[in-house]
C-alpha positions in Angstrom: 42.5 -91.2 66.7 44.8 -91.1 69.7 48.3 -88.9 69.9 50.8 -88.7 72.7 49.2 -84.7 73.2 45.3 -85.9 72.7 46.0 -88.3 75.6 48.3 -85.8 77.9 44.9 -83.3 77.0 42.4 -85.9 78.0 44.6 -87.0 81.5 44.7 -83.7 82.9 41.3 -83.1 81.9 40.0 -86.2 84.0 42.7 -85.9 86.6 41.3 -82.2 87.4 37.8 -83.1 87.7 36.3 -80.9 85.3 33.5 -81.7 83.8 33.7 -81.1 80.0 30.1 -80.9 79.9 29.8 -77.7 82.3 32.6 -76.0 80.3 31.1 -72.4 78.7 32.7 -70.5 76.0 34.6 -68.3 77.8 36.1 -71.6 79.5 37.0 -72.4 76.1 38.3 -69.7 75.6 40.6 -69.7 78.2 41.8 -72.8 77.6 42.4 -72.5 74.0 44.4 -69.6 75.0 46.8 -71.3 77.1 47.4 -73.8 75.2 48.5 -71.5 72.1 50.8 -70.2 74.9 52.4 -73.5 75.9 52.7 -74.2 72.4 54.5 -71.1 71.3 56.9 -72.0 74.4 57.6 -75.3 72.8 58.5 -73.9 69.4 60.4 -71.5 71.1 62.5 -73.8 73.1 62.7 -75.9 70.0 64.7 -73.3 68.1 66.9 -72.7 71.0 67.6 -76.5 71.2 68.5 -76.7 67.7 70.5 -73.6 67.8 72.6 -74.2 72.1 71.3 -78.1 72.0 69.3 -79.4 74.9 68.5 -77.9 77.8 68.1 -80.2 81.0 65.5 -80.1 83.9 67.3 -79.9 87.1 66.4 -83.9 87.3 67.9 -84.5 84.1 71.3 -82.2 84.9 71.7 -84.4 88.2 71.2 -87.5 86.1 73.9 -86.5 83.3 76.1 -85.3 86.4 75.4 -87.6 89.0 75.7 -84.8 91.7 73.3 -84.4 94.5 71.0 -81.0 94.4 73.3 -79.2 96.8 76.4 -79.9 94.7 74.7 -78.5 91.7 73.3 -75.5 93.3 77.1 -74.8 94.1 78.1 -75.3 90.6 75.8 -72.4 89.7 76.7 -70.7 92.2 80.3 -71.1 91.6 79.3 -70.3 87.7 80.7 -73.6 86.6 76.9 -74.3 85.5 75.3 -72.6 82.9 71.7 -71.7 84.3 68.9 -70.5 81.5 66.2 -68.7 83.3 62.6 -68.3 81.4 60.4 -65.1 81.3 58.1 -67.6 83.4 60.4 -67.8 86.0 61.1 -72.0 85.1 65.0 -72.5 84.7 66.8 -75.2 83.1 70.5 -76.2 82.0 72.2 -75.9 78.9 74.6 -78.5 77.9 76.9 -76.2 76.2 79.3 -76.1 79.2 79.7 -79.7 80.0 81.8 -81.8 78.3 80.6 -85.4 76.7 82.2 -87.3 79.1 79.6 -89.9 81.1 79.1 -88.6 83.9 79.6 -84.6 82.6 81.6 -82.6 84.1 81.7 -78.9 83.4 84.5 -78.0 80.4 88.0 -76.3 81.5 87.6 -72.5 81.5 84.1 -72.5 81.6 83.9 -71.0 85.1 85.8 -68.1 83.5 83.8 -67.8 80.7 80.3 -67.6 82.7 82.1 -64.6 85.1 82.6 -62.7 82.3 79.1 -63.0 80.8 77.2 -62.8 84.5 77.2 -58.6 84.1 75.9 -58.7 80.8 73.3 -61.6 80.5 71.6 -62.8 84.0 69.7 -64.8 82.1 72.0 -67.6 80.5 70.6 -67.2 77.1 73.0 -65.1 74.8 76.1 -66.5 76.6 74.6 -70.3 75.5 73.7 -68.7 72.1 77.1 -67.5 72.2 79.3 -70.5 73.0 77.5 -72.2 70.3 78.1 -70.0 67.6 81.3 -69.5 65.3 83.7 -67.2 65.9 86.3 -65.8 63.7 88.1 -64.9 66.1 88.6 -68.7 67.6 89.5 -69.6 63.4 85.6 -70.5 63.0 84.9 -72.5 66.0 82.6 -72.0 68.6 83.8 -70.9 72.1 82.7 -74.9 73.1 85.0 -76.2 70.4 87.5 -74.0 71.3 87.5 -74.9 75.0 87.1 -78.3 74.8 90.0 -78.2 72.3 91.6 -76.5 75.5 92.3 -72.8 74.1 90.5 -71.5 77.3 92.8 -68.4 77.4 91.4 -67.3 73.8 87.8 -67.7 74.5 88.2 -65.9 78.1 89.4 -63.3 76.6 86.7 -63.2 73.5 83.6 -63.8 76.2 85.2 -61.1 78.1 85.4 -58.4 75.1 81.7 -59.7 74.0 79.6 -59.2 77.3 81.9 -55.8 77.5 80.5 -55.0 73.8 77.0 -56.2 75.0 76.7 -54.6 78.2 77.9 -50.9 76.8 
């Protein structure tokens, strides 16, 4: 019986030229190992997507956006993209700072909100965790909510005591 991972398994199998037939059990081994890594990843990312929603490839972000490369390296530059940098050195985008418009542009005050995070999380992830997660503070919205509802001045000035807290 076939499934969408069985044939992904059996393509890169036959595209690398292995032969399965010369594989040892160290080889095996190795393999089976990786692939328990890849699949922890995927659980992992999983719970994150559930938790901050998706996060884009750099293909996918230029598709939503409709930017070239060079304008979206600016945005992150320019912190008006929310980068999410893996332990594996992979990045991708979180769609917690864009609004839903088609194309997506990044929400009002998010600029601010990603300056005050940058000292306190390089990596994107708690400031995504963050802005997806009610605050009392904001009447039980998240900082998203809140900024898409345009109270940018309020969440500012939350993200700003939170990456303070965080980075103490």
């Amino acid at each position: 019986m076939s499934s969408p991972l069985t044939d992904v398994m059996a393509a890169e199998i036959a595209a690398s030229g292995i032969d399965e037939t010369e594989l040892n059990q160290a080889d095996v081994q190795y393999v089976e190992h990786r692939i328990r890594d890849v699949l922890s990843g995927l659980k992992a990312r999983r719970v994150w997507e559930n938790h901050i929603g998706p996060i884009l490839t750099h293909k996918q972000t230029l598709e939503v956006t409709g930017w070239t490369k060079q304008a979206l390296s600016q945005a992150v530059r320019d912190r008006r993209v929310l980068r999410l940098e893996a332990e594996d050195g992979t990045a991708g985008y979180s769609v917690t700072g864009f609004d839903d418009a088609a194309p997506a542009k990044p929400i009002p005050g998010i600029k601010e909100v990603l300056r005050a995070w940058s000292h306190a999380d390089p990596q994107g992830w708690t400031v995504a965790s963050w802005l997806m997660t009610e605050q009392p503070e904001l009447g039980g919205r998240t900082p998203r909510e809140s900024l898409l509802g345009g109270d940018a001045t309020a969440v500012v000035a939350l993200a700003r005591q939170a990456a303070d807290r965080l980075a103490a």
